[in-house]
N, C-alpha and C positions, 0 to 999 in steps of 0.2 A: 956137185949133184946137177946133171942135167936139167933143164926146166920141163914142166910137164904140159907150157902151152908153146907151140909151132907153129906157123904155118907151110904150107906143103913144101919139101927141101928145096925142088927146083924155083920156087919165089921166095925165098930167104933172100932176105935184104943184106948189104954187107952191116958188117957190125962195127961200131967205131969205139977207140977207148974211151972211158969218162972222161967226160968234157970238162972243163974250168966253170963253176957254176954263170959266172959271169957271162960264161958264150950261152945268148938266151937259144940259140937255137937247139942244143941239147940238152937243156937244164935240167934237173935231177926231179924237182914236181913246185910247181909256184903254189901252190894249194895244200900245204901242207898244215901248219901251223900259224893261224892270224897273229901276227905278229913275229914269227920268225922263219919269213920266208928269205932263200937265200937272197944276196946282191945280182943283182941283173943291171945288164947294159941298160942305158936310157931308152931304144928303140923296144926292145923285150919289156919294159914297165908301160911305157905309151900303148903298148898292144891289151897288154892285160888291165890298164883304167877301162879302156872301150867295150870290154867283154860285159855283155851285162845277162843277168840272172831273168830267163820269162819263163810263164805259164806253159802250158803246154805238153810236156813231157818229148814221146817220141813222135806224135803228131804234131809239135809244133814248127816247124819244116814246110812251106812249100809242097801240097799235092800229096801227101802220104794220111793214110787212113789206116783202121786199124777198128781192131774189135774183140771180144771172148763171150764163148758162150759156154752152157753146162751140159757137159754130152753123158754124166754118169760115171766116168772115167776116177775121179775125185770121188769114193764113196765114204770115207774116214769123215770127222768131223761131223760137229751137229745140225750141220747145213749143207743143202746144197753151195760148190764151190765149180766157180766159171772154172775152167778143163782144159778149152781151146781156144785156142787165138790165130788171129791173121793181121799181120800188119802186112802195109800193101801200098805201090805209089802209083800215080797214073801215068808214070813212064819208065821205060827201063832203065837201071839204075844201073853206074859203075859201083862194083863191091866188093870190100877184103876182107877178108877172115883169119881169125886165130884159132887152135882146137888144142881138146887136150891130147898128149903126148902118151896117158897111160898105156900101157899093155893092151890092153884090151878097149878098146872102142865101140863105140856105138853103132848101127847100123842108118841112123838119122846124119849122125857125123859122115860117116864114110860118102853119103852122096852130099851130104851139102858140102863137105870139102871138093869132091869133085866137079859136082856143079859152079859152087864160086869161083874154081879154078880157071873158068872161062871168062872170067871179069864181068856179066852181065846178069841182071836178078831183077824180078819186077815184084815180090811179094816172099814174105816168110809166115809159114803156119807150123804152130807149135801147140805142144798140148803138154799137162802136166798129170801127175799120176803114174804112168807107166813109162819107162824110160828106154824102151824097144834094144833093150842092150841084153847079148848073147841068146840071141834069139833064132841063129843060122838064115838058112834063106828064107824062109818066112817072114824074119824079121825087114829081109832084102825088099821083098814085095809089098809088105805094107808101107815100107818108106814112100815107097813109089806111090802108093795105091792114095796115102793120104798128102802130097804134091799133088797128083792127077785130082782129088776129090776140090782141093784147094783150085786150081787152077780152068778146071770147069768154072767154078761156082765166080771168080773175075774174070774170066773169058781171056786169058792170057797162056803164054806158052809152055806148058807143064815142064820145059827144061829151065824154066827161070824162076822156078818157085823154087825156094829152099824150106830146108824142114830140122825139126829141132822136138825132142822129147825128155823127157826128165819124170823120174818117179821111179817107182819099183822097177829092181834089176833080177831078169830073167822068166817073165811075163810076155806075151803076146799082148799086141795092140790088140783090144777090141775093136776092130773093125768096121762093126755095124755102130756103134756109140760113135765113135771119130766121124765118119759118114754124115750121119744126124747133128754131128754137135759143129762139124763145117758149115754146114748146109745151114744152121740157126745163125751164127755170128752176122752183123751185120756189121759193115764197117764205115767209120765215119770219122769227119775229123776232128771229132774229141773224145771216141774211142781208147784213147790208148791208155788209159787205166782200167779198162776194162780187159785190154790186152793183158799189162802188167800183173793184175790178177790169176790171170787165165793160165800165167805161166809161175807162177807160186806152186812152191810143196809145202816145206815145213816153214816159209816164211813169214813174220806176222803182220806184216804189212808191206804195199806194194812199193818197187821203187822206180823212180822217175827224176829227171833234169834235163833241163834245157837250157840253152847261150842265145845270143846273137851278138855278132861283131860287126862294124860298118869297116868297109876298108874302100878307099879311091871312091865313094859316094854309091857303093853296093855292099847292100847289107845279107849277111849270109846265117841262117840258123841253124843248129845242131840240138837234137832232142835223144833222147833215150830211155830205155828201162830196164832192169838189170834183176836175178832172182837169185837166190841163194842164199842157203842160214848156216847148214853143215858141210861137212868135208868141202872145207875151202882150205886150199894148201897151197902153195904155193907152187905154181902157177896155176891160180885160178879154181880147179876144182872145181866141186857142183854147183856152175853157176851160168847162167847166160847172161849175156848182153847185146843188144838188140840197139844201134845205133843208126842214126838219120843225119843228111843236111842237104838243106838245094842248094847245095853250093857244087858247080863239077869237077870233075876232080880227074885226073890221069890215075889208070891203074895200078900201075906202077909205084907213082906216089902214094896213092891211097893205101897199098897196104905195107909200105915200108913207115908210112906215118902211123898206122895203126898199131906194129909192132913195137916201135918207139912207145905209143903213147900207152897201151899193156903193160908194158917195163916197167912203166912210172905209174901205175894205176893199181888197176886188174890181179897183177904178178906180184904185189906188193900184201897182199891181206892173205892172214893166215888165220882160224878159229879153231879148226882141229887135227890139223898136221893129217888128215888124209884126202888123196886123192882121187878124182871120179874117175869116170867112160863118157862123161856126156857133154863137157867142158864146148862151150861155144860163145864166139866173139863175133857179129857182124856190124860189118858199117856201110849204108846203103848210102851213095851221092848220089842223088836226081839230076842235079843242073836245072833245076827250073828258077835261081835265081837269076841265070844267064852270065854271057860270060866266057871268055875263054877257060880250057880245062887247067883248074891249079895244077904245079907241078913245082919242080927245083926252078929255084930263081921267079916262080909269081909273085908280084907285089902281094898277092893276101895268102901267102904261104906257110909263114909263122904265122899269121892272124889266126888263119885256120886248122892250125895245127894246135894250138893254144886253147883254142876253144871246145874242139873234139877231148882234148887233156882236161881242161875244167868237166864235163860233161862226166867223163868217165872218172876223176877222181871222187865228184861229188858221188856217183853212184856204188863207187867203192866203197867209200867211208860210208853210206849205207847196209854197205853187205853186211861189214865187221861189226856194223853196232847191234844189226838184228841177227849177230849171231846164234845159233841155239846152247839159249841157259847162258850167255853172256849179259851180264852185268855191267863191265867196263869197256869202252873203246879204247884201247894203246896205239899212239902214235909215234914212232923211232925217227924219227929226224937228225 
């Protein structure tokens, strides 16, 4: 069975066999089971002592802000419910992405796949509620309409905003609510549970994680927040993840590291064997901890590849526990 998350064919990374768990640099997930994680080389255990667990979520990073607010969009439930969000960096950011593979796609999907395809992104706005999926060219226009409303409102380049939606399929964006509910968000840098919300449907609470690793006396963070309760199947399904780190990072590397660390994450959690339209994975590198750009062969290579993998398992294993009407988390090891 094909997987149902990709990235665009012509950046498909080569794929390698399973590795010997012992070779840390493709290990199968260190994060799996306390207490029965595989055997790792010495150099792959010293990486993972140093990784440590902070506050923050996906603002905890270097220069990134973030925010949601209630644009009306979310009318279910007995309260109003934050709708839209903007996470956002104060410089352009190298970034990769993974999407789902269904039949049928998104119209959010189809330009942020395009847009990240250019390796550059200073900001993602998302909104939950309505999930702009089979909507024709209308649907085409509001993608656009709500990037441009994003991207006025931080004064940045409407082709470096990406965009992302979730909720009812076969809906038109409200338009005027998106507009209004951009235009309120403020973003700041403790924001991002207010993001996290912002992009909840059926989920019952928000999720978030954040690392940092010191590697050669530079310390590098990674934060994130992740949503989804139902039709998560394998690969990924209705879910987003929204990842951060000032660390820089080569294009190239970043989203062949990203695809790796999906495999072991993301790609791993099933609740109800169906799959979405609106599946999305991003991971923004700033470089504001400085530094030359990681790549193959950086000293903080595995460090940071390590840590973007804690990051994304930990928000994993959130997905599967809030899954909907689940009771039990299973773990296959």
């Amino acid at each position: 069975m094909r997987p149902a998350i990709e990235e665009p064919r012509r950046l498909r990374p080569r794929r390698y066999p399973d590795a010997c768990p012992h070779e840390h640099k493709r290990y199968r997930c260190l994060y799996s089971v306390p207490g029965r994680e595989p055997r790792l080389s010495d150099p792959a255990q010293a990486i993972v002592a140093r990784i440590e667990t902070i506050e923050g979520g996906v603002t905890a990073p270097a220069g990134f802000v973030a925010g949601g607010a209630y644009a009306g969009i979310k009318t279910y439930g007995p309260e109003p419910r934050l709708d839209v969000g903007i996470l956002a960096s104060d410089r352009d950011c190298t970034v990769a992405g993974v999407y789902t593979q269904n039949a049928v796609v998104g119209e959010p999907v189809r330009l942020t796949r395009e847009r990240a395809a250019a390796g550059v992104a200073r900001a993602i706005v998302a909104n939950s509620g309505c999930s702009n999926v089979a909507t024709g060219e209308q649907g085409v226009e509001d993608a656009l309409r709500m990037t441009a409303f994003a991207a006025a409102k931080l004064g940045v380049d409407e082709q470096h905003v990406l965009v992302a939606s979730t909720g009812v399929i076969g809906r038109l964006l409200p338009m005027d609510r998106i507009e209004s509910g951009v235009d309120a968000v403020e973003v700041t840098e403790t924001g991002g549970e207010d993001f996290a919300r912002a992009i909840m449907t059926t989920d019952t609470h928000p999720k978030q994680a954040a690392v940092r690793v010191e590697v050669d006396g530079r310390t590098y963070t990674v934060g994130g927040v992740a949503k989804g309760s139902g039709m998560i199947h394998p690969d990924m399904a209705t879910m987003f993840g929204f990842m951060t780190t000032d660390a820089p990072a080569d294009r190239d590397w970043l989203q062949a590291t990203l695809r790796r660390v999906c495999d072991r994450s993301f790609n791993m959690i099933d609740v109800d064997m169906d799959t979405s339209t609106s599946d999305t994975v991003l991971l923004l590198a700033s470089g504001a901890a400085g530094g030359e750009p990681v790549t193959d062969g950086h000293p903080a290579a595995d460090a940071l590849e390590h840590a973007i993998e804690a990051v994304s398992v930990t928000l994993a294993r959130q997905l599967a526990r809030d899954g909907e009407g689940a009771n039990t988390l299973i773990e296959v090891v």
